[in-house]
C-alpha positions in Angstrom: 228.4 219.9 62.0 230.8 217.0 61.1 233.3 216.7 59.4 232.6 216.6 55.2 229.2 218.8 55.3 230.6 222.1 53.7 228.6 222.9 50.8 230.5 221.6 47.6 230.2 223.1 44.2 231.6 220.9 41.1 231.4 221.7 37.5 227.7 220.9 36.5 227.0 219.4 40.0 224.7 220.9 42.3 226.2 222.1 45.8 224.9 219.8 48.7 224.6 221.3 52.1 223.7 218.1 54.5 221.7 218.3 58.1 222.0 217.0 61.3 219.9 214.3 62.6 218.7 217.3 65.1 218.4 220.2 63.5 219.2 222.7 66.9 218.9 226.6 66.3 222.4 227.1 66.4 222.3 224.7 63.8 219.9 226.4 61.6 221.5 229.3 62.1 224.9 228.2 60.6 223.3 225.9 57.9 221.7 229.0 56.8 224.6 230.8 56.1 226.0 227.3 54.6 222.9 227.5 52.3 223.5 231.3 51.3 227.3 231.0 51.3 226.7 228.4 48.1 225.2 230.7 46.5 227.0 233.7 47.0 229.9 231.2 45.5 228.2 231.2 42.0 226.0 228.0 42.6 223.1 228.1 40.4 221.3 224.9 42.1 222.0 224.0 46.1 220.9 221.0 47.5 219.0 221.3 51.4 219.7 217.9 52.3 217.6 216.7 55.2 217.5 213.1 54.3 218.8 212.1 57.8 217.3 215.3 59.9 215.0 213.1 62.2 213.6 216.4 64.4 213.8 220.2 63.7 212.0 223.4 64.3 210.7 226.8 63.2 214.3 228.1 62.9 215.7 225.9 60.4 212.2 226.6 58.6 213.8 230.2 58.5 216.9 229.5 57.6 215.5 227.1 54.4 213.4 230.2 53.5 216.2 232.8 53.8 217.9 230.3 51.4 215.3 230.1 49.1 214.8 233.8 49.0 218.3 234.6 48.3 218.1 231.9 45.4 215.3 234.0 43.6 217.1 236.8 44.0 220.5 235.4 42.4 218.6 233.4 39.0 219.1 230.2 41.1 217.3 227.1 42.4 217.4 225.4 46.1 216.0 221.5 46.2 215.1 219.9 49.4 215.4 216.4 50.5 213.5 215.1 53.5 212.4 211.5 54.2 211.2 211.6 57.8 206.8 211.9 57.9 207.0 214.6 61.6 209.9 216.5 59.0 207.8 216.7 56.1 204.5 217.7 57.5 206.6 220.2 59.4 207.6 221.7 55.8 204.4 221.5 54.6 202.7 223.1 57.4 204.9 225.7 56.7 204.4 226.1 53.6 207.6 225.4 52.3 207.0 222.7 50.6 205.2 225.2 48.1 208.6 227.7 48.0 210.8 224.5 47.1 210.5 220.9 45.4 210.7 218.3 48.0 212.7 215.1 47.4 212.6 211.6 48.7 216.3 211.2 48.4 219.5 213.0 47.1 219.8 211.2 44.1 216.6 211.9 42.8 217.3 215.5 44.0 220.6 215.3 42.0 219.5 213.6 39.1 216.2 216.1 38.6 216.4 218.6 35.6 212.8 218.8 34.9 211.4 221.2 37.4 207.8 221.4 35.8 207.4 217.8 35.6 205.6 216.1 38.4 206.2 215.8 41.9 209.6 213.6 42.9 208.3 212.7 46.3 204.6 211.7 45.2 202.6 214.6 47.1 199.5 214.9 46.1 199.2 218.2 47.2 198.8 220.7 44.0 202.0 223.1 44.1 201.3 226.7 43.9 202.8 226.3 40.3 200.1 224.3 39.2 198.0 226.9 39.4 199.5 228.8 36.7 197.5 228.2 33.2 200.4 225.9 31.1 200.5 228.6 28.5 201.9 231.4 30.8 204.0 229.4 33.4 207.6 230.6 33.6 210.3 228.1 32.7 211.7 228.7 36.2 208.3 227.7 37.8 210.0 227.2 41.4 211.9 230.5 41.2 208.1 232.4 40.1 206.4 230.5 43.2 208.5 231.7 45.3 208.7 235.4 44.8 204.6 234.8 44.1 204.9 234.0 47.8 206.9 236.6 49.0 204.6 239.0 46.9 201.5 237.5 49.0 203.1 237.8 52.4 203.8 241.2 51.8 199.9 242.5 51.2 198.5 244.1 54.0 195.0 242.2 53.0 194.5 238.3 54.3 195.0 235.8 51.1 193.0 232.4 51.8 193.1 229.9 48.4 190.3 227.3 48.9 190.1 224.5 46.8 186.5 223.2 45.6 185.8 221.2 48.6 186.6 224.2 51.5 189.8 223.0 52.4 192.7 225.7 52.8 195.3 225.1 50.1 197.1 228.8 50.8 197.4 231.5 53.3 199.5 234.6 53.7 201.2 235.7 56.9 198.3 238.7 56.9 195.4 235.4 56.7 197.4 233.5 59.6 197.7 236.8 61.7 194.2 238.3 61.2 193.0 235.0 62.9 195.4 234.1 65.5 197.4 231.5 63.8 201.2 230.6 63.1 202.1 231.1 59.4 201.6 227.8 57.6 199.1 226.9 60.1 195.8 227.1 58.2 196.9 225.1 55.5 194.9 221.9 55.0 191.8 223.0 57.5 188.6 223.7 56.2 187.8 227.3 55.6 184.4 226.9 57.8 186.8 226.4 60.9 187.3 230.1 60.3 183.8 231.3 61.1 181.5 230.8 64.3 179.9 227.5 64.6 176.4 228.7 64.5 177.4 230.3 60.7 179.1 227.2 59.1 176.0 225.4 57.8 175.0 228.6 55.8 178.4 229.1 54.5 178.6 225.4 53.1 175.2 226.5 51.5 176.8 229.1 50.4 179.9 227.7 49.0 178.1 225.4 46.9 175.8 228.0 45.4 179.3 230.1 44.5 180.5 226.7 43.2 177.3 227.0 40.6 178.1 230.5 39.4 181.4 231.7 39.8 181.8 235.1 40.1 184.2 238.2 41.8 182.1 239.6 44.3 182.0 240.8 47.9 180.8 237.9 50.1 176.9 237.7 50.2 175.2 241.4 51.3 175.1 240.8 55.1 176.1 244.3 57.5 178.4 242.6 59.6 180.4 238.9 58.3 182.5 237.4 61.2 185.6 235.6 61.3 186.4 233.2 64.3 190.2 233.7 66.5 191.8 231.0 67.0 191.2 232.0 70.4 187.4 231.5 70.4 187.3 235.1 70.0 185.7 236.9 66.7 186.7 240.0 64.5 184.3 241.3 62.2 185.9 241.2 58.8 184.7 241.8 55.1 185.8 239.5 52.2 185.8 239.4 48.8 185.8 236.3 46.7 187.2 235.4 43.1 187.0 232.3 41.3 190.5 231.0 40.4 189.9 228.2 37.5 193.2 225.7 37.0 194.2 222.5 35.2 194.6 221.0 38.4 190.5 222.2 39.7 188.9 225.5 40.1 189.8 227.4 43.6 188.7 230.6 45.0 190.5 233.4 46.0 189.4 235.4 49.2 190.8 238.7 50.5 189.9 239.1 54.0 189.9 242.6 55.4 189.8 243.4 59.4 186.5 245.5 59.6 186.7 246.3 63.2 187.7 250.1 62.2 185.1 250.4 59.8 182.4 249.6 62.0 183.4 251.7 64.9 183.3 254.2 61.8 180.1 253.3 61.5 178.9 253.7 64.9 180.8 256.8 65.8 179.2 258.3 63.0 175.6 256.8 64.1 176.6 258.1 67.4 177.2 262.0 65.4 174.1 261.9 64.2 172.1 261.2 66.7 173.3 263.9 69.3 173.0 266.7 66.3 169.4 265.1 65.5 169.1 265.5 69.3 170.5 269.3 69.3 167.9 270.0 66.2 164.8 268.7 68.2 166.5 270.7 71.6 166.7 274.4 68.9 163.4 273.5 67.1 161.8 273.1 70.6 163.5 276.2 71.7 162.6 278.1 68.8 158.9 277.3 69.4 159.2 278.7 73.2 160.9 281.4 72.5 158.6 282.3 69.6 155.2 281.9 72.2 156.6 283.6 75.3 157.7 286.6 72.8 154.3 286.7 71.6 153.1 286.6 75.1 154.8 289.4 76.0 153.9 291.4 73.2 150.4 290.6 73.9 151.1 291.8 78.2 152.4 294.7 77.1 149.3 295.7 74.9 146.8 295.1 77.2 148.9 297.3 80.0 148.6 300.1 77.7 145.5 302.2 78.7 145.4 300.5 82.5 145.2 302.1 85.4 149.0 302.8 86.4 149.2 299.8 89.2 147.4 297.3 86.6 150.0 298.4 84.0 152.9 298.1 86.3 152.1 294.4 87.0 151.4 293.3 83.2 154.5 295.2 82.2 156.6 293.8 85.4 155.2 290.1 84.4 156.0 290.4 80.7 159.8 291.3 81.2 159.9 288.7 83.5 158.8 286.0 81.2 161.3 288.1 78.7 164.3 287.7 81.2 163.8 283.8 81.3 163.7 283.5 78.0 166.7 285.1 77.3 168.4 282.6 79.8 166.6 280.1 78.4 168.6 281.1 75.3 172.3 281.0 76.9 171.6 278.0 78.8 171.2 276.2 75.3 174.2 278.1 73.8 176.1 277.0 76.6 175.1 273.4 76.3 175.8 273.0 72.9 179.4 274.6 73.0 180.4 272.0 75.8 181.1 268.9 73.5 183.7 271.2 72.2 185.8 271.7 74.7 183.9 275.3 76.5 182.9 275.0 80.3 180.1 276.7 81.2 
């Protein structure tokens, strides 16, 4: 980094840690610990200054975010500047520009005090902090957002905001994950780009209908909702939707769960079932042969009694005969129904 780019902190001045034109990873890394090392020093505003970074990647994304984390931590504020178009929508698919105010130039980086006010750089994307009701919104709104994002990319559950009109406005790491994207990624795309083509028509129906009455539910009654990889693949999921009425337009909040465990649950359990409905019908069936061929026997033994001594001998010989395969009949079953277990037979 040349000469003159060291973060420098004056008496109610902001420090300003300025970018290459290519922003390398061994660049990022260092201005990241530029960017912390500002802080650490008792700044309580530090300036990202990107106003002549012409290219850059994921890792100075990272090292941005690191700073911006450590900010919240310490009670302090980080301001970006960025003027290039590939930069910005870099940021934004990133979702950075949602942690941090974005600036068209220093100056209007430097000169900003009013961090509620509208948006410096004239995006016309809402900011997460718009979404908080005026009445309850912190007076640090960019030091709220981004812990409110941290928070979000901690759950364990997908978080997809969607703004009236299906388009993505949010979606945590969990969202981005569950469907085979990068984070930031899903930002901006409809939320029917999500679900199999065959499905999308119904959702928008669907949509609108939610649009008409508002209300925190699990998504419509069907068995088994789908969600489409990025992939091509799918992943059965279930969702739950809540309206999310602004000043800036009414949005709706899904939590998207990966349901692939429940329904192998489901047919595991099915699967239980049906082999101990199939053992019932095997014993009931059982029961009923066993019952007939012990009556049949009682009835061979009867009519031997009084018979001549060879007649008697056969009717008695044939009903323990019938008696022995009944009893094997018996084991044969017990055997087969302790295999599942683990026994051998």
């Amino acid at each position: 980094m040349a000469e003159g780019k060291e973060p420098v902190t004056a008496a109610g001045r902001p420090a300003v840690v300025a970018f290459p034109e290519h922003v390398s990873v061994a660049d990022a890394e260092h201005i990241g610990e530029q960017l912390i090392a500002a802080f650490d020093r008792g700044a309580s505003v530090v300036i990202a200054d990107m106003a002549s970074t012409a290219w850059c990647d994921g890792a100075c994304v990272d090292a941005v975010t690191r700073a911006c984390r450590r900010a919240a931590a310490g009670q302090a504020e980080l301001r970006l500047v960025a003027r290039d178009p590939d930069v910005r929508r870099l940021l934004a698919a990133q979702g950075l520009d949602r942690l941090v105010r974005v600036y068209p130039s220093l100056e209007a980086a430097v000169a900003d005090a009013d961090l509620t006010g509208s948006d410096p750089a004239g995006d016309p994307a809402p900011s997460a902090a718009a979404l908080w009701p005026a009445r309850v919104r912190p007076g640090r709104a960019r030091l709220t957002e981004a812990v409110l994002r941290q928070l979000i990319d901690a759950l364990a559950d997908g978080i997809v905001l969607t703004s009236e009109d299906g388009q993505i406005v949010l979606a945590n790491r969990r969202a981005a994950e569950l469907f085979g994207y990068q984070p930031g990624d899903l930002a901006g795309q409809l939320v029917e780009s999500l679900m199999p083509t065959a499905l999308r028509d119904a959702h928008r129906l669907d949509r609108a209908a939610f649009a008409l009455t508002p209300t925190a539910r699990p998504m419509a009654d069907r068995a088994r909702l789908v969600g489409l990889r990025r992939d091509g693949s799918t992943i059965p999921v279930t969702i739950t939707l809540s309206p999310v009425p602004t000043a800036s337009g009414n949005f709706v909040l899904a939590v998207v769960r990966d349901a692939t465990r429940e329904h192998w649950q489901d047919d595991l359990t099915g699967l239980i079932h049906d082999v101990l409905a199939e053992q019932a019908q095997h014993a009931e069936d059982l029961l009923d042969r066993v019952v007939d061929s012990l009556f049949h026997v009682g009835l061979s033994l009867d009519e031997a009694v009084g018979q001549p001594a060879e007649h008697a001998r056969e009717r008695i010989s044939g009903a323990l005969e019938r008696l022995d395969n009944t009893i094997h009949e018996i084991r044969d079953h017990v055997f087969r129904s302790r295999r599942p277990s683990g026994g051998t037979a």
